[in-house]
VMD Tcl script that builds the backbone (N, CA, C; Angstrom):
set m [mol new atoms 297]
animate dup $m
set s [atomselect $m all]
$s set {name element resname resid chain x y z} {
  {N N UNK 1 A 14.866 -11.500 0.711}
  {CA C UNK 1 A 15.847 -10.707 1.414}
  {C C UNK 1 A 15.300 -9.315 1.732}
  {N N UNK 2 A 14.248 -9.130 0.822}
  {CA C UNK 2 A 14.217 -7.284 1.240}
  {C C UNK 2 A 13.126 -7.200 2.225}
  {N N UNK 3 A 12.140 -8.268 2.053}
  {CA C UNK 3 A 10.842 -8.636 3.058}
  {C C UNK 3 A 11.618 -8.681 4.420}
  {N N UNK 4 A 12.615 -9.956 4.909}
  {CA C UNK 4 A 13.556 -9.163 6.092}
  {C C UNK 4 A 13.783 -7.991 6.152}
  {N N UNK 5 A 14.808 -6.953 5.463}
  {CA C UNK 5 A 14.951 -5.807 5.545}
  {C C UNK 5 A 13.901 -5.133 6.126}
  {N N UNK 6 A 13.354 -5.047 5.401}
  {CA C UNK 6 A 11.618 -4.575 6.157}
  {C C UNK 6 A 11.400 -4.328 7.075}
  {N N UNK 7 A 11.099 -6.000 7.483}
  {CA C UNK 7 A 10.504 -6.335 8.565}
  {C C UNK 7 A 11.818 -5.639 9.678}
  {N N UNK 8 A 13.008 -6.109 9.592}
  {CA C UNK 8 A 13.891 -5.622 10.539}
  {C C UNK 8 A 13.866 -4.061 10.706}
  {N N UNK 9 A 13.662 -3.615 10.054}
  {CA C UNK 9 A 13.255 -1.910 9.878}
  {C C UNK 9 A 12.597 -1.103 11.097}
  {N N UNK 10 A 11.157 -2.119 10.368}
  {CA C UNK 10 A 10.194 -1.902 11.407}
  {C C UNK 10 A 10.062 -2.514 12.714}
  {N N UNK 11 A 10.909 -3.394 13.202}
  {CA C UNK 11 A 10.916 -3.756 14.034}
  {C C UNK 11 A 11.872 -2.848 15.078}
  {N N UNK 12 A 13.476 -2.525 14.478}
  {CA C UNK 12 A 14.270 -1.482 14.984}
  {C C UNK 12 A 13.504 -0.313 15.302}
  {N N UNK 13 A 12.875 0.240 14.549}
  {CA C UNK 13 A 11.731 1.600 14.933}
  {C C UNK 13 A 10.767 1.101 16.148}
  {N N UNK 14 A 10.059 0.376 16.211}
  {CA C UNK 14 A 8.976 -0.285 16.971}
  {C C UNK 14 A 9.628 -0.335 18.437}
  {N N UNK 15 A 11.080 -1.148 18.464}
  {CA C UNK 15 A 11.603 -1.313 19.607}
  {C C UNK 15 A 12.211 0.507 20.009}
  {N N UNK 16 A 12.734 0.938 18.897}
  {CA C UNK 16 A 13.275 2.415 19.408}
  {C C UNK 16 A 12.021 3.248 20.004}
  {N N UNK 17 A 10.665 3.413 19.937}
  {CA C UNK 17 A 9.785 4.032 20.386}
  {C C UNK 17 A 9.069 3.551 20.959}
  {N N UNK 18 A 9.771 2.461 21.728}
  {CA C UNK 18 A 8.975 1.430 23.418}
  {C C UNK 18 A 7.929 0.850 22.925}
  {N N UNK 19 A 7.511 0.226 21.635}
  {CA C UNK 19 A 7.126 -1.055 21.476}
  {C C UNK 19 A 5.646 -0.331 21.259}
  {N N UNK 20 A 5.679 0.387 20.895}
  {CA C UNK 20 A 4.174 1.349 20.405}
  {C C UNK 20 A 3.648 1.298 18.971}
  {N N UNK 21 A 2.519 0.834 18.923}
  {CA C UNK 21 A 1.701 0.738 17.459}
  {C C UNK 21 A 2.421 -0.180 16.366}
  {N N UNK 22 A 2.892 -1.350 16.300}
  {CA C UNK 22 A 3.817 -1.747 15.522}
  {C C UNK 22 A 3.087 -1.998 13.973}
  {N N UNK 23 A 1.519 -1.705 14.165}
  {CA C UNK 23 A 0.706 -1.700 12.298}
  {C C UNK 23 A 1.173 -0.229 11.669}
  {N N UNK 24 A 1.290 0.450 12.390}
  {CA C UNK 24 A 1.219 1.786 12.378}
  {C C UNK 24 A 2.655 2.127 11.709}
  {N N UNK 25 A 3.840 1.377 12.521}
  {CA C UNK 25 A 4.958 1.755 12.151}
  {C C UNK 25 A 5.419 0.979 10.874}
  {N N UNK 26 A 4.612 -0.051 10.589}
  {CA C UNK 26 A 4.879 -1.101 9.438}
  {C C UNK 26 A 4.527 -0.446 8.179}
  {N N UNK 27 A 3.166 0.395 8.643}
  {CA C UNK 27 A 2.624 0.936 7.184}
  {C C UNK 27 A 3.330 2.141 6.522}
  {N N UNK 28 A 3.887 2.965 7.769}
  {CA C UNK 28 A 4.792 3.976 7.004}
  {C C UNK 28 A 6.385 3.425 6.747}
  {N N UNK 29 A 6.943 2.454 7.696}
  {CA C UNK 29 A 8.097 2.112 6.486}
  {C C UNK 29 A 7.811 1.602 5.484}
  {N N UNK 30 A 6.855 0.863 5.123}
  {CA C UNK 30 A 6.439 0.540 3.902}
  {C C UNK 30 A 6.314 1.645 2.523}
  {N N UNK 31 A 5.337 2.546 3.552}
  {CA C UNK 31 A 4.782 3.580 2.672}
  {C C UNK 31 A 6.619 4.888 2.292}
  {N N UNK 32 A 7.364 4.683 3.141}
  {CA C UNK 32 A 8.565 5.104 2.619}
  {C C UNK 32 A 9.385 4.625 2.083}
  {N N UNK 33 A 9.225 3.369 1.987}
  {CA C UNK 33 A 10.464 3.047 0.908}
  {C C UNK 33 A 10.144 2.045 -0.431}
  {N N UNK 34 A 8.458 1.659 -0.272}
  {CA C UNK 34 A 7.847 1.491 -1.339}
  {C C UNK 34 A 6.709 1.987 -2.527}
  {N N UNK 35 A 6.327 1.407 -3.134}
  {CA C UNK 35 A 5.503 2.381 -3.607}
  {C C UNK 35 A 4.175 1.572 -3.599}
  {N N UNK 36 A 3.014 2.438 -3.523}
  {CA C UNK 36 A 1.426 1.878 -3.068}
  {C C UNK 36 A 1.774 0.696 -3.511}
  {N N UNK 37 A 1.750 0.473 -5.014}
  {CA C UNK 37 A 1.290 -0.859 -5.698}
  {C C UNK 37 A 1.810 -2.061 -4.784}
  {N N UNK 38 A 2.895 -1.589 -4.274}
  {CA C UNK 38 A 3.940 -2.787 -3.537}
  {C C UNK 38 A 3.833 -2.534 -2.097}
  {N N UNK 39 A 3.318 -2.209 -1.582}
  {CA C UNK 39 A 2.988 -1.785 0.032}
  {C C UNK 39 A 2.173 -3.065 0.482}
  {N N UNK 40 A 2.413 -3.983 1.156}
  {CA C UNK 40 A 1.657 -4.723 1.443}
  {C C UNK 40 A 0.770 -4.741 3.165}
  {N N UNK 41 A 0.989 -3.569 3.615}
  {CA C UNK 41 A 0.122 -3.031 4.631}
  {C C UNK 41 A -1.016 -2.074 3.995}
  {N N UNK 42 A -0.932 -1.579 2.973}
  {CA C UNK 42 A -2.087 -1.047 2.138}
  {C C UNK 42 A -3.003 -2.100 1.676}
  {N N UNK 43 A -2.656 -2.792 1.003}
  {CA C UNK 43 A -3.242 -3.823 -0.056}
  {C C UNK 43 A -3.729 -4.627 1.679}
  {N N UNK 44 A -3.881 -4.811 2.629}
  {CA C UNK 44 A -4.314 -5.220 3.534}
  {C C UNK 44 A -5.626 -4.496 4.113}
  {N N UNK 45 A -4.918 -3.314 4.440}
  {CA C UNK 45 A -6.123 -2.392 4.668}
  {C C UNK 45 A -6.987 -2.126 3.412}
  {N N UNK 46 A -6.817 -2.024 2.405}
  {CA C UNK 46 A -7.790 -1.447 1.110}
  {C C UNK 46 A -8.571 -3.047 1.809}
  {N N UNK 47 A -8.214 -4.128 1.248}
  {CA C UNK 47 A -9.038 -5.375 1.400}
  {C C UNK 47 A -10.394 -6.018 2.693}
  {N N UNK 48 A -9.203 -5.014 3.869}
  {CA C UNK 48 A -10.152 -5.158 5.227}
  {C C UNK 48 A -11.660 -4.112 4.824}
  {N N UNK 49 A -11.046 -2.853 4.209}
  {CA C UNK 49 A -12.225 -1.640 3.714}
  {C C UNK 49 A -13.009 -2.056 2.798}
  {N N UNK 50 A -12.654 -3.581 1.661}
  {CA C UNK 50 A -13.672 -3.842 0.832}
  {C C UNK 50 A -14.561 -5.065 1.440}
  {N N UNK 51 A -13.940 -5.568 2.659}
  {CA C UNK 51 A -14.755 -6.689 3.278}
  {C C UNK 51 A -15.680 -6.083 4.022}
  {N N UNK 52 A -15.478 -4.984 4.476}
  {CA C UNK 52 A -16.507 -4.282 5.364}
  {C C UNK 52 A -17.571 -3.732 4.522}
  {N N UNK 53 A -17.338 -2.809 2.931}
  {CA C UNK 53 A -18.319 -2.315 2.208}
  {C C UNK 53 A -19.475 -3.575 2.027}
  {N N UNK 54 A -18.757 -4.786 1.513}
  {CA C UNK 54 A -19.223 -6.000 0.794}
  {C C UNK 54 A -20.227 -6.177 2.124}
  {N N UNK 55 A -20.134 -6.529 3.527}
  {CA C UNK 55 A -21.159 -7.142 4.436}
  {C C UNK 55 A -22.213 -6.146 4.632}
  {N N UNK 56 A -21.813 -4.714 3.970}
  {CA C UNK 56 A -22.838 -3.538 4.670}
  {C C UNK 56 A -24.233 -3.684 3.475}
  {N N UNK 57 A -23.847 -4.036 1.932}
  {CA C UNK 57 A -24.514 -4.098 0.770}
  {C C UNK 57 A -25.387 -5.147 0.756}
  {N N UNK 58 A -25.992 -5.523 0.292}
  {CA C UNK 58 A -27.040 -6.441 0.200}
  {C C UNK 58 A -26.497 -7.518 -0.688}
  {N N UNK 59 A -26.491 -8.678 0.136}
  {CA C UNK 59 A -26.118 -9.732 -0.760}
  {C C UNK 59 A -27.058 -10.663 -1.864}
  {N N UNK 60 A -26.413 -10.655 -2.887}
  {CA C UNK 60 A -27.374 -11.298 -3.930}
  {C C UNK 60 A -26.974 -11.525 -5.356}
  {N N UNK 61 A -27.450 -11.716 -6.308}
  {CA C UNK 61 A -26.705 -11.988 -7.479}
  {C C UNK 61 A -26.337 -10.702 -8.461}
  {N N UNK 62 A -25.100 -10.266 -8.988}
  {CA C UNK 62 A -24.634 -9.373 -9.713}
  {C C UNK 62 A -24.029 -9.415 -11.173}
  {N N UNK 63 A -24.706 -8.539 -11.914}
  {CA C UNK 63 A -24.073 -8.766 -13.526}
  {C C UNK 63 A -22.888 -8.985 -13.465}
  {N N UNK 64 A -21.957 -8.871 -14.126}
  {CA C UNK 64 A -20.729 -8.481 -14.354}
  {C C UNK 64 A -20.359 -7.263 -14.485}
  {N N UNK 65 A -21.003 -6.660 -15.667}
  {CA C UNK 65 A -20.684 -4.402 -15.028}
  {C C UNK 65 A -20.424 -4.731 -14.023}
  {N N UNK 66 A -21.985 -5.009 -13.281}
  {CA C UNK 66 A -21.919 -3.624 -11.632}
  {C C UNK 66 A -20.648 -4.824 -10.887}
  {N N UNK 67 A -20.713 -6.208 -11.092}
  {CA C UNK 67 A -18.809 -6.624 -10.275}
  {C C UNK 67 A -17.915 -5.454 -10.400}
  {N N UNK 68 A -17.655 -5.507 -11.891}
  {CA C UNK 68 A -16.518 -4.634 -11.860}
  {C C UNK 68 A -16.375 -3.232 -11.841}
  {N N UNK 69 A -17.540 -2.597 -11.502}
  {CA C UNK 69 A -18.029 -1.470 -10.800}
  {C C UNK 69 A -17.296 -1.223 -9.473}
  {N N UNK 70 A -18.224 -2.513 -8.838}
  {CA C UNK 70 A -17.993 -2.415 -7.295}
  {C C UNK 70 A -16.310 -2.649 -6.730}
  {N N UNK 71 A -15.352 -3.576 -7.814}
  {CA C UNK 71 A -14.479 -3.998 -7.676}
  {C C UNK 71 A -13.409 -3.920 -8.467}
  {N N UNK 72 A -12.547 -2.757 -8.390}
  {CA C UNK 72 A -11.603 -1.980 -9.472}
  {C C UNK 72 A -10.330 -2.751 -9.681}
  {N N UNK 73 A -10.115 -2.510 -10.354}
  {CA C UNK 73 A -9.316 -3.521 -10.922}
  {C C UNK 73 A -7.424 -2.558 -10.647}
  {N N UNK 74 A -6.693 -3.585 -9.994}
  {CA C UNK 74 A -5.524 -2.550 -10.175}
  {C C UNK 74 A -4.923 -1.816 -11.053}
  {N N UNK 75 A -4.124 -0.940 -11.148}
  {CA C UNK 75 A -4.161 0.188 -11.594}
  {C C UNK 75 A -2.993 -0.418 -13.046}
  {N N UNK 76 A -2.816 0.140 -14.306}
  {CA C UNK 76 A -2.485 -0.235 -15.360}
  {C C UNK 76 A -0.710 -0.611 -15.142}
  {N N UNK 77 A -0.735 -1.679 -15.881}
  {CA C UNK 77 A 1.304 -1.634 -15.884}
  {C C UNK 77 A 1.914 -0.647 -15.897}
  {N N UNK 78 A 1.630 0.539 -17.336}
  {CA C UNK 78 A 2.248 1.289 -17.606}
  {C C UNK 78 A 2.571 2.856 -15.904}
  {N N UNK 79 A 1.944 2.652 -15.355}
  {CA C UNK 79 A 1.193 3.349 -14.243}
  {C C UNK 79 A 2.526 3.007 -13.018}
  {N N UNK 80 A 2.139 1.366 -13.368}
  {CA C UNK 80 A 2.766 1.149 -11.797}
  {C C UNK 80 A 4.525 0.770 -12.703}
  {N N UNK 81 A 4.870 0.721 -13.049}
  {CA C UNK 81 A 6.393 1.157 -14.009}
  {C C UNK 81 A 6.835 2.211 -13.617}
  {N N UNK 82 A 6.006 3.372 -13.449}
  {CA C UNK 82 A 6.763 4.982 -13.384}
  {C C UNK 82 A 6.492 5.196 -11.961}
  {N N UNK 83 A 6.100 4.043 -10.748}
  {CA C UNK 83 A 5.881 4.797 -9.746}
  {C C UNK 83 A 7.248 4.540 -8.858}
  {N N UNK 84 A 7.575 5.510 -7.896}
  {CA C UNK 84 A 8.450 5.806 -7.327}
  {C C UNK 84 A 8.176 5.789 -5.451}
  {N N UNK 85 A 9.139 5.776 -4.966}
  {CA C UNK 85 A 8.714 5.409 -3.921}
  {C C UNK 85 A 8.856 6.642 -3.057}
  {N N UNK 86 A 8.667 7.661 -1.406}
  {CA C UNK 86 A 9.014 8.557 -1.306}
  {C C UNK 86 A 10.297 9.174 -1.671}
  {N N UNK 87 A 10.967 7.761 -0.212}
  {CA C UNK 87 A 12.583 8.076 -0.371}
  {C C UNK 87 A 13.490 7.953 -1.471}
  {N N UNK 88 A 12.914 7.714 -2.690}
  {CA C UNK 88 A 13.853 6.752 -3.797}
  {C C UNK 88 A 13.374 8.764 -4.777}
  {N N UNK 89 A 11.978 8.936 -4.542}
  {CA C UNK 89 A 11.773 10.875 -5.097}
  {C C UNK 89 A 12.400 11.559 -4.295}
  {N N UNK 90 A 12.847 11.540 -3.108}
  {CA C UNK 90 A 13.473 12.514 -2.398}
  {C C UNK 90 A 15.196 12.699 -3.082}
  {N N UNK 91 A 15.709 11.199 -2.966}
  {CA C UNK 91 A 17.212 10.974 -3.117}
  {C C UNK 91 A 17.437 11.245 -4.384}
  {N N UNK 92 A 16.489 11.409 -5.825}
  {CA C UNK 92 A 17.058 10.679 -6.870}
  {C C UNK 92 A 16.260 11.741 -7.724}
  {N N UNK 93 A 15.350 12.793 -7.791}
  {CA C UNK 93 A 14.242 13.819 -8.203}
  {C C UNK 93 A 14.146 13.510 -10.010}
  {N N UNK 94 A 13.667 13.710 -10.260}
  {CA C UNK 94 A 13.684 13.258 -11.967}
  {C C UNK 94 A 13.763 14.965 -12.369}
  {N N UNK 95 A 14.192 15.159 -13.674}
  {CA C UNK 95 A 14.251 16.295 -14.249}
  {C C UNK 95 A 12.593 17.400 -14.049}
  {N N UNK 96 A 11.407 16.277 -14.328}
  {CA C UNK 96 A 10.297 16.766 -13.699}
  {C C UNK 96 A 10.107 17.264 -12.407}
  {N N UNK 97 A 10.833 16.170 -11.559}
  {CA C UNK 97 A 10.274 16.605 -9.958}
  {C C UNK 97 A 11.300 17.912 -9.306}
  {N N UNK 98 A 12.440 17.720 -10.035}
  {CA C UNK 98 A 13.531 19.449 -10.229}
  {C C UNK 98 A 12.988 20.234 -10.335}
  {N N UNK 99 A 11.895 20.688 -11.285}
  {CA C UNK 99 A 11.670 21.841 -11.652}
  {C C UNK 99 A 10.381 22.067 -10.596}
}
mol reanalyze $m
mol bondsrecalc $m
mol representation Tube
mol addrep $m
């Protein structure tokens, strides 16, 4: 249900500004009413940016370190628990983001 929402979002915006850039307009409703971890126009682009590093490097066999060197691992539970989304910090400020 909220993946519609979304999508209908960005589509209402897309059509309100004559049908212009519709990746463009996807990634910032995303990026406003979710948070990175859950943005799935990020996690697209980060992936397109690691397919491009990966063909530029020399292909060949790799320990395990330098894998998980080259290939970070998402960011900890505890991390993505406290993250907030713009509009959800704008509407809702925590006693921290008050002061």
């Amino acid at each position: 249900m909220w993946k519609c929402l979304y999508n209908f979002c960005a589509y209402v915006v897309w059509v309100t500004f004559r049908r212009k850039d519709l990746k463009g307009i996807q990634e910032e409703v995303g990026r406003l009413l979710r948070s990175d971890t859950f943005n799935p126009a990020i996690r697209v682009r980060q992936a397109s940016e690691e397919q491009s590093k990966k063909k530029t490097t020399v292909t060949g066999k790799v320990c395990p370190p330098e894998r998980r060197k080259r290939n970070p691992k998402r960011p900890a539970i505890k991390s993505i628990i406290n993250q907030r989304s713009p509009v959800i910090v704008s509407l809702l400020p925590s006693p921290k983001e008050k002061s």
